[in-house]
N, C-alpha and C positions, 0 to 999 in steps of 0.2 A: 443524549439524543436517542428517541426511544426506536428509531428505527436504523440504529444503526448495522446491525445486522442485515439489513437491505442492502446497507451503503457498500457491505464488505464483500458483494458478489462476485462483482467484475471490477477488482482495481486496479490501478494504471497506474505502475511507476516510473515514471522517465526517464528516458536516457538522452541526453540535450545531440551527441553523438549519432545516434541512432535515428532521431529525430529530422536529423538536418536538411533531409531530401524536401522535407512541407515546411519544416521550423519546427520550432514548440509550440506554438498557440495554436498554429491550423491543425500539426498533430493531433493533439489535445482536444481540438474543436472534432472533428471528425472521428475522432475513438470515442466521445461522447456519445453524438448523433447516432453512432455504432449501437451504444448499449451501456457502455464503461462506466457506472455507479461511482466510484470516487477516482479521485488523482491525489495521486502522493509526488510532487517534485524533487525529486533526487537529479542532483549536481554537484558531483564530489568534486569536481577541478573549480568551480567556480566561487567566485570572494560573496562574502554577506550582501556587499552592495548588488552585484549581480543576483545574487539570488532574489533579491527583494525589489529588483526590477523582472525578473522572471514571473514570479508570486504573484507580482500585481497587475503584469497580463494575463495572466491565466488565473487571475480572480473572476478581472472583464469579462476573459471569455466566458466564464463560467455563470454568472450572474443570471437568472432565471430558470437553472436547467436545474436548480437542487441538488447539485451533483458536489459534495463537498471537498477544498481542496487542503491537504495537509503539506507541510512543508517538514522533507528529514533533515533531522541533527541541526537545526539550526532554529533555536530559539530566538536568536534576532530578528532572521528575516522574519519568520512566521508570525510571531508579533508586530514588525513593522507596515507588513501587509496584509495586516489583518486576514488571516487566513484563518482555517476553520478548525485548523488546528495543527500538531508537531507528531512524528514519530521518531524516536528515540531506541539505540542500541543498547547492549549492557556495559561496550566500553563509554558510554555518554554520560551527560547528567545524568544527576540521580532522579527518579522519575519524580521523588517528593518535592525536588527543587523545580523540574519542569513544571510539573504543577502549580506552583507557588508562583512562577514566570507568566505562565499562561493563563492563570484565571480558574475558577472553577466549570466557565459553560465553553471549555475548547475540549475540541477530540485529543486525546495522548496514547499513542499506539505505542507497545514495548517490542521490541525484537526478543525472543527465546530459541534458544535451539535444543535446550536440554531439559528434564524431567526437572532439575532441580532447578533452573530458572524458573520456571511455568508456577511450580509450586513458589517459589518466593516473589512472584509479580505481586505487588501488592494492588488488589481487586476495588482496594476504598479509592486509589490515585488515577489508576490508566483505565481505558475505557476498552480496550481490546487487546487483541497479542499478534505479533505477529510470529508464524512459526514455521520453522524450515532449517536451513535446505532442502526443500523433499530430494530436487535434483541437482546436481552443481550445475552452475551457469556462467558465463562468460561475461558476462555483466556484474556479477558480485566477483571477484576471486579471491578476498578474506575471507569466505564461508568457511563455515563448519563443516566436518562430515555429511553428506545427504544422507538421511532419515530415512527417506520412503515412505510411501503410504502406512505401512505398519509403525514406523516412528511418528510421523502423524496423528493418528490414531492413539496413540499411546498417549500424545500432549496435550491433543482436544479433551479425551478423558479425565484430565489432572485439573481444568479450571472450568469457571463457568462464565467466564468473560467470552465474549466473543471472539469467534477465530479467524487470521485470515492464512490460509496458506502461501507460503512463497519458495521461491528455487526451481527455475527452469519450465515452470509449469504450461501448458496446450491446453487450446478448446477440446481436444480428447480424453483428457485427465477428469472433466469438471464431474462426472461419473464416480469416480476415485475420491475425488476431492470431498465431496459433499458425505460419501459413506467412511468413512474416515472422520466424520464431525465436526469438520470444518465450514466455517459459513459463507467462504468465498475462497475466489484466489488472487494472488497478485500476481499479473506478468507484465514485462516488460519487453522481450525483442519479438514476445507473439501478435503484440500491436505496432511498437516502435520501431519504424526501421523496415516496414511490411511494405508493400507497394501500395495498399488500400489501407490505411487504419480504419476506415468507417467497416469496409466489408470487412477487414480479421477481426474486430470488434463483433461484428454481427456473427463470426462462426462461433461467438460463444455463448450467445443469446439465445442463437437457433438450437444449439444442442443445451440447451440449459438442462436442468431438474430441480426439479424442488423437493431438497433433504425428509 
């Protein structure tokens, strides 16, 4: 996907919890409309069937808006729902094996937290990284140490894949973000869970910059 770096600006990871004041889909629908460049489905409590009835409404929704949706850790659904592709942790499959799962033309995002991850992502498999902690957040709590922008910075420097930043991350950061080498951010309770997702989506659009 040669524009994937586009896709990595403003992405949306879900919290089905967080969500539940609109749902997931009208969430979803409306952080779009917002601004929100990709959605990543994350649903740690829920079974693969679940997951692969979530996927395929918020395929629906998604369908014309070019907005791609990847489904984490969960190789089944994200194949069963033809989705746009998977993101994968370092306790998960091996990304050779996601790979091999997923086809050659699906997105496969790695999670890194540390130098020596970043450095052994292999660049031929995954198509992006994702990295962080920058900040701890209440939606991850198996995180790693938060980084910080200077850890950040540190990790974007070590590859040439694309970056997306994650961990606690604001429309106020995206400043930070983007000098630090990163080609987006991922947040989850700065849309999900907001009283407006379309307008908290739009406060990150209006303060964009272009790296």
């Amino acid at each position: 996907m040669t524009d994937l770096r586009q896709h990595l600006r403003l992405y949306l990871v879900t919290d089905t919890a967080l969500c539940r004041a609109y749902g997931l889909v009208e969430t979803v629908r409306q952080a779009v409309t917002g601004g929100v460049t990709l959605v990543q489905l994350r649903a740690k409590t829920a079974s693969t069937p679940q997951r692969i009835e979530m996927a395929t409404a918020l395929k629906s929704a998604l369908a014309g808006t070019g907005v791609p949706l990847i489904v984490n850790d969960d190789l089944d659904a994200a194949i069963a729902a033809n989705a746009d592709g998977a993101h994968i942790g370092q306790g998960d499959v091996p990304p050779e094996q996601a790979r091999a799962r997923l086809g050659p033309n699906k997105i496969l995002g790695l999670s890194c937290e540390t130098p020596q991850t970043v450095q052994a992502a292999p660049a031929h498999i995954v198509d992006y990284l994702g990295l962080g902690p920058v900040f701890g957040t209440p939606t991850k709590t198996d995180h790693e140490r938060p980084i910080g922008f200077a850890g950040l910075a540190e990790l974007t420097a070590l590859t040439s894949l694309p970056t997306v930043a994650i961990g606690g991350l604001k429309a106020q950061h995206q400043a930070q973000v983007f000098a630090a080498g990163a080609d987006g951010q991922a947040v989850v309770s700065a849309i999900c869970g907001q009283p407006d997702p379309q307008a908290a989506a739009q406060m990150f659009t209006q303060t964009q910059v272009h790296p």
